[in-house]
C-alpha positions as CSV (number, residue, x, y, z in Angstrom):
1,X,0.0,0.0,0.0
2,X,1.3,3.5,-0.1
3,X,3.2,5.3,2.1
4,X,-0.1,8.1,2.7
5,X,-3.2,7.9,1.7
6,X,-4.7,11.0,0.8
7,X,-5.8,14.7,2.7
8,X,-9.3,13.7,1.2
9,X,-9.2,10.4,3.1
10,X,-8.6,12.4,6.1
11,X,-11.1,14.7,5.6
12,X,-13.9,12.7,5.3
13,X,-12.5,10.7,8.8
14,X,-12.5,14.0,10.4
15,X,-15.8,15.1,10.0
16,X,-17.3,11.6,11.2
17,X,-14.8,12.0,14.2
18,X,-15.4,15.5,14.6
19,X,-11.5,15.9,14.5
20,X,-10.4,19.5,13.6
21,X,-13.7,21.5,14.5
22,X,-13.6,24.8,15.2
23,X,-12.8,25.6,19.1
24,X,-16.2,25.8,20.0
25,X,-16.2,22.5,18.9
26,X,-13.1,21.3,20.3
27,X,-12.7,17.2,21.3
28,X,-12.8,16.5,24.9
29,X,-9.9,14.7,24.4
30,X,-6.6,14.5,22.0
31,X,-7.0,12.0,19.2
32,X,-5.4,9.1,18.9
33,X,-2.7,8.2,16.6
34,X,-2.1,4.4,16.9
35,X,1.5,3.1,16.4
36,X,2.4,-0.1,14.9
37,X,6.3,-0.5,16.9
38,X,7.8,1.4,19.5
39,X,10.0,3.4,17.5
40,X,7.1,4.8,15.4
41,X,4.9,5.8,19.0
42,X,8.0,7.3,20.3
43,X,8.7,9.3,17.2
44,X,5.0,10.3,16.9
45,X,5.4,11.4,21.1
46,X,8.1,13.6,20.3
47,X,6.1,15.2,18.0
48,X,2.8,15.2,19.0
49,X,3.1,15.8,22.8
50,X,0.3,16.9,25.0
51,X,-1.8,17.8,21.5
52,X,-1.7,13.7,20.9
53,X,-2.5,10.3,22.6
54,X,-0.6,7.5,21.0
55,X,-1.3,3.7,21.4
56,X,1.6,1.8,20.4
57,X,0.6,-1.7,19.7
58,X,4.1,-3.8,20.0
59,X,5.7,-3.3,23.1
60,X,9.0,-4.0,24.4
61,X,10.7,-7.2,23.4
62,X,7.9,-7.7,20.6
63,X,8.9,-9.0,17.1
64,X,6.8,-6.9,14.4
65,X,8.0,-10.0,11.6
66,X,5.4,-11.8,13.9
67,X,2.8,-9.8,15.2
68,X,-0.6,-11.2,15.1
69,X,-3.2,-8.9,15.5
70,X,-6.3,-9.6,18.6
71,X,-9.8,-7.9,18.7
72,X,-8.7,-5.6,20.5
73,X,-6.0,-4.6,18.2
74,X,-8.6,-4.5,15.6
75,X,-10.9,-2.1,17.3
76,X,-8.2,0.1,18.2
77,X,-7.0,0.2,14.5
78,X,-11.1,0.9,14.2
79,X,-10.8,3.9,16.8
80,X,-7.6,6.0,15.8
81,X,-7.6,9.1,13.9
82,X,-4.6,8.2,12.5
83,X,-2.1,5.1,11.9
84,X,1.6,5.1,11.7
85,X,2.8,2.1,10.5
86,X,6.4,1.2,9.2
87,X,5.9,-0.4,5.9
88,X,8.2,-2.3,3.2
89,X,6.4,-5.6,4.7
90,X,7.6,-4.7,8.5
91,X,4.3,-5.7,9.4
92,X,4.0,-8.9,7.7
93,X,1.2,-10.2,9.2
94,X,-0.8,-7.1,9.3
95,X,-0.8,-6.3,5.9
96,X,-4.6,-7.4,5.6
97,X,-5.3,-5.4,8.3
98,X,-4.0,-2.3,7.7
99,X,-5.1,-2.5,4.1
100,X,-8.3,-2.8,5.3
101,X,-8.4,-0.1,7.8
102,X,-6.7,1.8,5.7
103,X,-9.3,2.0,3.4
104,X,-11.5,4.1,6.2
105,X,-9.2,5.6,8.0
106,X,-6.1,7.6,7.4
107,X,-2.7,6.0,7.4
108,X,0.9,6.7,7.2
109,X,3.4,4.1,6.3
110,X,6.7,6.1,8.0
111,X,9.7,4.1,6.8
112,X,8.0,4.6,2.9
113,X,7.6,8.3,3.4
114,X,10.5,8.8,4.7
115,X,12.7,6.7,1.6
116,X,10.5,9.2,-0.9
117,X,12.5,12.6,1.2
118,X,15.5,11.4,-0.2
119,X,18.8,11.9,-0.7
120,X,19.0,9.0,1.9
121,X,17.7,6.3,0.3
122,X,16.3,2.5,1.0
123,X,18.2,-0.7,0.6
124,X,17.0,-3.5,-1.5
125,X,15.7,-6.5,0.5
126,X,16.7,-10.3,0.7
127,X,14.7,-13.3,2.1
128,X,11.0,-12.3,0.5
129,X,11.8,-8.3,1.4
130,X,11.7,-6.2,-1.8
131,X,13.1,-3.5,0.7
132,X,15.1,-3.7,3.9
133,X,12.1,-1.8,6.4
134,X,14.5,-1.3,9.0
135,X,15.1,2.2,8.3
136,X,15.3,3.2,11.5
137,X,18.7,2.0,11.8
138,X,20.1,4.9,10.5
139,X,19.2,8.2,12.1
140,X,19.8,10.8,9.0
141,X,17.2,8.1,6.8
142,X,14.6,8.0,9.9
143,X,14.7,12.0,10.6
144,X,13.2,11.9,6.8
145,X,10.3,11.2,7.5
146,X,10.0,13.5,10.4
147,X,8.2,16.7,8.1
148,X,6.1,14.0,6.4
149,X,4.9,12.6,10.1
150,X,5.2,16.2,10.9
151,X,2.3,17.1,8.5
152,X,-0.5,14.3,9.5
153,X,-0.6,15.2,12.5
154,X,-1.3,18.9,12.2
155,X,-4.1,17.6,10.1
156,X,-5.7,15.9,13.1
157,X,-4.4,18.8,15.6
158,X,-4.3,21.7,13.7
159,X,-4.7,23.8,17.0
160,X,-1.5,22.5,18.1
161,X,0.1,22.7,14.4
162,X,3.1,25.5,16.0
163,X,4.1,23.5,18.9
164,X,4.6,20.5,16.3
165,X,6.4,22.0,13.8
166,X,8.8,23.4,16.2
167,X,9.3,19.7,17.7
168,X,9.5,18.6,14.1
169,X,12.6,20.8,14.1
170,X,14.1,19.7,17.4
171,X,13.7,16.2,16.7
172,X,15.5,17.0,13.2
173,X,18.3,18.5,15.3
174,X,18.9,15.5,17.5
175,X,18.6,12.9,15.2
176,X,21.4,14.9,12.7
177,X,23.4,15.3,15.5
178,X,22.7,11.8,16.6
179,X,23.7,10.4,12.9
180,X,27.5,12.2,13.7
181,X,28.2,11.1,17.1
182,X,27.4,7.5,15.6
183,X,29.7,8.0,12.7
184,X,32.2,9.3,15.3
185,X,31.9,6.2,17.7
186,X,31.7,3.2,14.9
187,X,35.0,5.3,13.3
188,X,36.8,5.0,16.5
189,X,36.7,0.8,16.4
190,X,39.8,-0.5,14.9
191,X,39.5,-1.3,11.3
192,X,39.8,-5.5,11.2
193,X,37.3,-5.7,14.1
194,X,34.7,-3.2,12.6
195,X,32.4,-6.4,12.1
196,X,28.8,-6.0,13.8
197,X,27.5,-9.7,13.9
198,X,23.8,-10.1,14.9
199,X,21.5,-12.8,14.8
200,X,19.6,-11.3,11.8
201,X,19.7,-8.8,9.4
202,X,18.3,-5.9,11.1
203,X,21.4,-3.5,11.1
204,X,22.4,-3.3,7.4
205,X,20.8,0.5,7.3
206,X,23.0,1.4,10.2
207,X,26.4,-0.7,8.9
208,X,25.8,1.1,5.5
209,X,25.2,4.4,7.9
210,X,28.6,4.0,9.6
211,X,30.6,2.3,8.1
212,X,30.3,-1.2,9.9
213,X,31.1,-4.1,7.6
214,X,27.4,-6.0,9.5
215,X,26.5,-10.1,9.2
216,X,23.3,-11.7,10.6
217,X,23.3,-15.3,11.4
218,X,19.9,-15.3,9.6
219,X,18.3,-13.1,6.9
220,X,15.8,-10.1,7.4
221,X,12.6,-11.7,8.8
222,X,13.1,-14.2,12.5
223,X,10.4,-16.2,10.9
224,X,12.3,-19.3,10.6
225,X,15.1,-20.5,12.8
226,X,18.9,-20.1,11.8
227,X,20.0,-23.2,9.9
228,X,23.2,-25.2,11.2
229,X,24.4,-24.4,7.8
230,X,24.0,-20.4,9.0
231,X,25.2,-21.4,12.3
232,X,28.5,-22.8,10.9
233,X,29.0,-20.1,8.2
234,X,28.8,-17.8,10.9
235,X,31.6,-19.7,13.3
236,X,33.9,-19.9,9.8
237,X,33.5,-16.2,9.2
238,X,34.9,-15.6,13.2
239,X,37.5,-17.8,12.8
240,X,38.6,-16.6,9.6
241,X,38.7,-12.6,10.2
242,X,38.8,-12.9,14.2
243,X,35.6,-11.3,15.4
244,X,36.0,-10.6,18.8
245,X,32.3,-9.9,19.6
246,X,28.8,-11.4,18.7
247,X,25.6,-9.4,20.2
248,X,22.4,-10.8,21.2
249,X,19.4,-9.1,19.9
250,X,16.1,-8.5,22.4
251,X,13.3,-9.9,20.5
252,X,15.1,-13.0,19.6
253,X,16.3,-16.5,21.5
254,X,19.3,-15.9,22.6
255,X,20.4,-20.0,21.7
256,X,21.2,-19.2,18.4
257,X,24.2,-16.8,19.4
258,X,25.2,-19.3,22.0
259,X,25.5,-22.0,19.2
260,X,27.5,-19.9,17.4
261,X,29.9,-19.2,20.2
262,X,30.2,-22.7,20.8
263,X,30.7,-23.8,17.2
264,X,33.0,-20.3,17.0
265,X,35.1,-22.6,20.0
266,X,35.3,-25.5,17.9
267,X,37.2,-24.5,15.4
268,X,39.1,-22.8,18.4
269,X,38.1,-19.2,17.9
270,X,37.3,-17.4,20.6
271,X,34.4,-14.7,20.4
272,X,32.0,-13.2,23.5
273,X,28.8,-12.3,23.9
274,X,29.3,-8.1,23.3
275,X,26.3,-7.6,25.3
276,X,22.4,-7.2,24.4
277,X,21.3,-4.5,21.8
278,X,17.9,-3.8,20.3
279,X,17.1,-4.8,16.3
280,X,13.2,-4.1,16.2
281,X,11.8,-3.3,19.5
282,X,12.6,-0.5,22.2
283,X,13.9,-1.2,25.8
284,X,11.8,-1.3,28.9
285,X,10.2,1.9,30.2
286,X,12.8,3.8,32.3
287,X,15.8,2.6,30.2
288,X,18.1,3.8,27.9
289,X,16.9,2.0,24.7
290,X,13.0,3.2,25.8
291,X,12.8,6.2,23.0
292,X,14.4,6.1,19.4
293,X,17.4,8.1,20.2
294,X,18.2,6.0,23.5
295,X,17.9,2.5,21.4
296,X,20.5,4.0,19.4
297,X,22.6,5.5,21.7
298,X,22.4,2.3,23.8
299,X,23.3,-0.2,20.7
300,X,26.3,2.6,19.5
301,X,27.9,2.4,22.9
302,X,27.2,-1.1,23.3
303,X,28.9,-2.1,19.7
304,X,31.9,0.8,20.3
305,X,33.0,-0.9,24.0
306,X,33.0,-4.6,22.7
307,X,35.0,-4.3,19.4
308,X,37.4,-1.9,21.0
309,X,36.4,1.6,20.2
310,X,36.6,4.9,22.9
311,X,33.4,6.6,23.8
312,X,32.7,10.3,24.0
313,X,29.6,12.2,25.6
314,X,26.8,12.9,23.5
315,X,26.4,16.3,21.8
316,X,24.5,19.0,23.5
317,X,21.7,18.6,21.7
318,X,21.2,15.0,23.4
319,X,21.9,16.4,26.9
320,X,18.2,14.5,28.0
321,X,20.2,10.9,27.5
322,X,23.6,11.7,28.8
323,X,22.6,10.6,32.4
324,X,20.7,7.7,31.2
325,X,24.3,6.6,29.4
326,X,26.6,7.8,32.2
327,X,24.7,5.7,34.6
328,X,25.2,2.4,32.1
329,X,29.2,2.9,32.0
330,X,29.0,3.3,36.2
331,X,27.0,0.2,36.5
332,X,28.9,-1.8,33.5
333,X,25.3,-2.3,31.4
């Protein structure tokens, strides 16, 4: 489906919601934008703030390549003013749904719109994928579709357009100066161990990003388990160029890297676990990795301290998550 369906679609689910009367006529309460993955509710948040209230429907630790949708989901796809959605097949399984609802309700499919922006563009797909949809991966690609986002929702808030255009622009800030301070980190790693090895193919937008030669055990969708053939490719390819780090991802079984690592021993090849970083869902509330910015700040310093990079603190601009990472180098996380 396209990335946005169009301002006429909108208006005619305005005027049955009574979204974007005159203040006279003003809702009771904000409308709802309804979120497919974290990233997308947190980015909508930062836009939207007190003018929106945003449902996210895949929480922490939830794997959008195999979200099934309840009644309850349905009804709240049924209830929103507006859906944000990632696109390029993210959403696998809710492609009938969203086509549906779609079809009634306004819709935005983020990752598309914000490929169209340009001069960032997408990556072609393997495994099924005619696109790589983890654009989020790289933070110059996902800030994008920021003015698209940006524009949707002044359509249902257009009392609060102002206050959202001038958090569109902040946003853009921090994700710009996000996109460097990655750059800067990833650059600091020693050339031969610049290898980010995952358990699937979530990170190619961010290895293409910054200059991180990335492998995945698997392919783009966790749909199907990792093969021993994968699992012993993988082992060959730590052997061969002496990998001194694999990462575990948070919406996937963990026993896959551990087979690595042990096959990795086997051929006597010793790699650890670099710790735990996040491919398609955000952290817990009241971490580092709960917002956008933090999952990537919290995977950057993750990936730069296991393959033998130096950190440095975050631009000013990120002052808000600066804490949050001080307090993971205090504790060791």
């Amino acid at each position: 489906m396209g990335f946005q369906r169009g301002r006429a679609v909108w208006l005619a689910a305005a005027m049955m919601l009574g979204i974007g009367a005159g203040p006279g006529l003003s809702m009771a309460a904000p409308p709802m934008v309804l979120a497919t993955t974290g990233m997308i509710g947190d980015t909508v948040a930062s836009l939207g703030g007190e003018c929106i209230d945003v449902e996210v429907l895949m929480g922490p630790g939830v794997d959008p390549h195999l979200f099934q949708a309840s009644a309850s989901d349905v009804r709240a796809f049924q209830q929103a003013a507006l859906i944000v959605f990632n696109g390029y097949g993210l959403e696998g399984q809710l492609d009938n749904v969203l086509t549906r609802v779609g079809e009634r309700r306004p819709t935005l499919a983020l990752a598309e719109a914000a490929s169209a922006e340009g001069p960032r563009e997408p990556m072609r797909g393997t495994g099924g994928y005619s696109v790589d949809p983890h654009l989020w991966m790289d933070a110059a690609l996902w800030a994008q579709g920021v003015t698209p986002l940006a524009g949707m929702l002044t359509d249902i808030a257009p009392g609060c357009a102002a206050a959202i255009n001038d958090r569109a622009d902040t946003l853009n800030r921090r994700l710009r100066a996000l996109d460097q301070w990655i750059q800067a980190r990833i650059a600091s790693i020693p050339e031969p161990q610049r290898v980010l090895l995952t358990a699937h193919d979530a990170f190619r937008y961010y290895g293409r990003a910054y200059d991180i030669d990335v492998q995945g055990i698997q392919g783009i969708s966790t749909s199907a388990e990792a093969s021993v053939a994968d699992i012993q490719d993988t082992a060959a390819l730590i052997a061969e160029r002496g990998i001194p780090a694999i990462f575990v991802e948070t919406t996937i079984n963990p026993r896959t890297v551990q087979a690595v690592v042990e096959a990795a021993r086997e051929r006597s090849a010793e790699v650890s676990i670099g710790g735990s970083i996040h491919g398609d869902a955000l952290g817990e509330p009241g971490t580092l990795a709960d917002s956008l910015i933090g999952m990537l700040i919290h995977n950057t310093a993750e990936i730069t301290r296991a393959l033998g990079g130096t950190m440095a603190p975050l631009p000013a601009v990120l002052a808000p998550w600066q804490e949050s990472l001080d307090a993971r180098r205090v504790s060791g996380g």
